[in-house]
N, C-alpha and C positions, 0 to 999 in steps of 0.2 A: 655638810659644812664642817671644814676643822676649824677648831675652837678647843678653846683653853679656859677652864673655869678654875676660877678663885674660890678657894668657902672662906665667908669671914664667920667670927665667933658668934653671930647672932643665933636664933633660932635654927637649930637646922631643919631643914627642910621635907616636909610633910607629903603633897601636894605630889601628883603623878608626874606634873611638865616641869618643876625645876629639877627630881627626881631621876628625871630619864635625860639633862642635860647634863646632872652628876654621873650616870653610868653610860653614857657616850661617848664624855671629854675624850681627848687624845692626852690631858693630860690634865691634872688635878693639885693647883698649888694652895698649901693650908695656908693662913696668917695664924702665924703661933699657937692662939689661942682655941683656935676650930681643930688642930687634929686630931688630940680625943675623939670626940665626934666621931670624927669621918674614919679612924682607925674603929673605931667599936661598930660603926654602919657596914663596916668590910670594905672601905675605899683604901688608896694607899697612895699617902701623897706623893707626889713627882719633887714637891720642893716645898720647903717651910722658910716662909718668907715673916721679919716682923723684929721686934725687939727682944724676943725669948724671955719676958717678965713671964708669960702664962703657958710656955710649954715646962713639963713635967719631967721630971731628971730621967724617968724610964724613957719617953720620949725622945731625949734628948741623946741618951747613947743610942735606941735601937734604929732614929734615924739620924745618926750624925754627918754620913756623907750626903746628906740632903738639906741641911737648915743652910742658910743666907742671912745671919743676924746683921741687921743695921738699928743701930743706938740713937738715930738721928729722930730728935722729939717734938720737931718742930710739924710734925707729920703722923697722924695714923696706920695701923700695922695694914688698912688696904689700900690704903696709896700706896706707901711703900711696893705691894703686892703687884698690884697695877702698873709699878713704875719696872719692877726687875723683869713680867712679863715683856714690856716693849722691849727693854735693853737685850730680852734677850732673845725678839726676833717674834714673839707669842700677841698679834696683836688683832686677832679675834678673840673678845673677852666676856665671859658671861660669869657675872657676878651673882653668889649662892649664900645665903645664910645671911644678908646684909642688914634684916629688918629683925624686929621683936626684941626680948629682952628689954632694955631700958632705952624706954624713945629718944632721949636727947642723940645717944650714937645713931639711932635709925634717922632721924632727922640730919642729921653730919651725913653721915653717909646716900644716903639720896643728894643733897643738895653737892654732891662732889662730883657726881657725875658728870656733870659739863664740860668739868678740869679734865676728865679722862679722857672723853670724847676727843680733847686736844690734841691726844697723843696715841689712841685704842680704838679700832670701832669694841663700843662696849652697851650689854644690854644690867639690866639685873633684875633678875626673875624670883618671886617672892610664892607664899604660898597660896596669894589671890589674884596676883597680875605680873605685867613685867612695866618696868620705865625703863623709856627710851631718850636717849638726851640728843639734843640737834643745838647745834649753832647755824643752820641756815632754814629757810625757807625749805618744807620736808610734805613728802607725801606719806602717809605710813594705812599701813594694809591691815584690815577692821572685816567686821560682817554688822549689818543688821542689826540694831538691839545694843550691840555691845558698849557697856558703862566705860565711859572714860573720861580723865582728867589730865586737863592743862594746868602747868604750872612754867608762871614767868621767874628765873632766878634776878631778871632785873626792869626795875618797875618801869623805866622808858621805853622797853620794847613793846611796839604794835604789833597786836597779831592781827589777822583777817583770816578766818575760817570757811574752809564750803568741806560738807557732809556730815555738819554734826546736827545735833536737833535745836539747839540754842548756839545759834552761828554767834561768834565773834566778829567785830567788824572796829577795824582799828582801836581793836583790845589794850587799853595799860592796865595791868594788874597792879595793884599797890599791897595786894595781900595773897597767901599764896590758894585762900579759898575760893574767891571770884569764879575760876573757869572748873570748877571740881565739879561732878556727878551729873558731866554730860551723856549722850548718846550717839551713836552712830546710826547715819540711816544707811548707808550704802557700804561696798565694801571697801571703800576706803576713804581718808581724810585726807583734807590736807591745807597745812598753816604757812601761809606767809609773814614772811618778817624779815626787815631788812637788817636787822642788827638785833645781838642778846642773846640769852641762853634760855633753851626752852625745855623740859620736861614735859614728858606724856608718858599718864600710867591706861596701860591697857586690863582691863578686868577678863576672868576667865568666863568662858562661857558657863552656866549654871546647868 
């Protein structure tokens, strides 16, 4: 598959599978503050996307023909990230580095995922799972065993589950723990709903 990964400034990434979707990309855009990082990991970004508060004046000359500063603050440096991908035709999106560091941004950034979906097929792969965001009715592809969790971004959506081990059955979540540290029996799920945004974190096999 081609795809286009983001790193945002979180944790960079450990973990062998978001790893090998770092050294795969066709193409590697930093959000400002990640290309440290990724320049010291030996990556080279394709483009520095963000407000340029946390890239470094060495950075900033040796990759000049490459930054895309937007000032606009109404918005985070991986939306931003996420939005100059579409505009510019990148819109297989695997989001890198999004979690760790200081929860309130890892919490922002998962719950933004929806908005992307809007405009990206987009995944974002962490150093224990990936979430997947859906605006419809979704089958998504599991083994056996494997830990996973639902999460409703809006408390009126019903879901109806077949393949998990603790089925949902015309689900409203009102909190985002309710549907968390389910299981898969089969190898695959899958949730009905007729309206809402939905999050599923898939766990790595152990």
């Amino acid at each position: 598959m081609s795809y286009t990964v983001i790193l945002a400034n979180g944790s960079f990434p450990k973990h062998c599978v978001p790893l090998d979707y770092l050294r795969n990309a066709d193409r590697i855009i930093c959000c400002d503050g990640s290309t440290e990082n990724a320049v010291y990991a030996g990556f080279t970004p394709f483009a520095i996307v963000g407000d340029m508060d946390s890239l470094s004046r060495e950075m900033k000359i040796r990759f000049s023909d490459r930054i895309f500063q937007d000032k606009e603050q109404e918005t985070n440096d991986l939306t931003k990230a996420v939005k100059w991908c579409h505009g510019s035709g990148y819109n297989e999106v695997i989001i890198l580095g999004a979690t760790g560091k200081r929860e309130d941004h890892t919490i922002g950034n998962i719950s933004l995922l929806t908005e992307y979906a809007k405009i990206v097929n987009v995944r974002m792969v962490t150093d224990t799972g990936i979430f997947l965001p859906f605006l419809n009715s979704c089958r998504v592809d599991s083994f056996p065993g494997q830990q996973i969790s639902v999460f409703s971004i809006d408390s009126g959506t019903q879901i109806t589950s077949a393949g998990l081990r603790y089925p949902l059955t015309k689900k409203r979540m009102g909190n985002w723990w309710e549907a968390t540290l389910n299981e898969a029996l089969e190898d695959h799920i899958t949730l009905e709903f007729d309206s809402g945004r939905v999050i599923v974190f898939l766990a790595y096999e152990d």
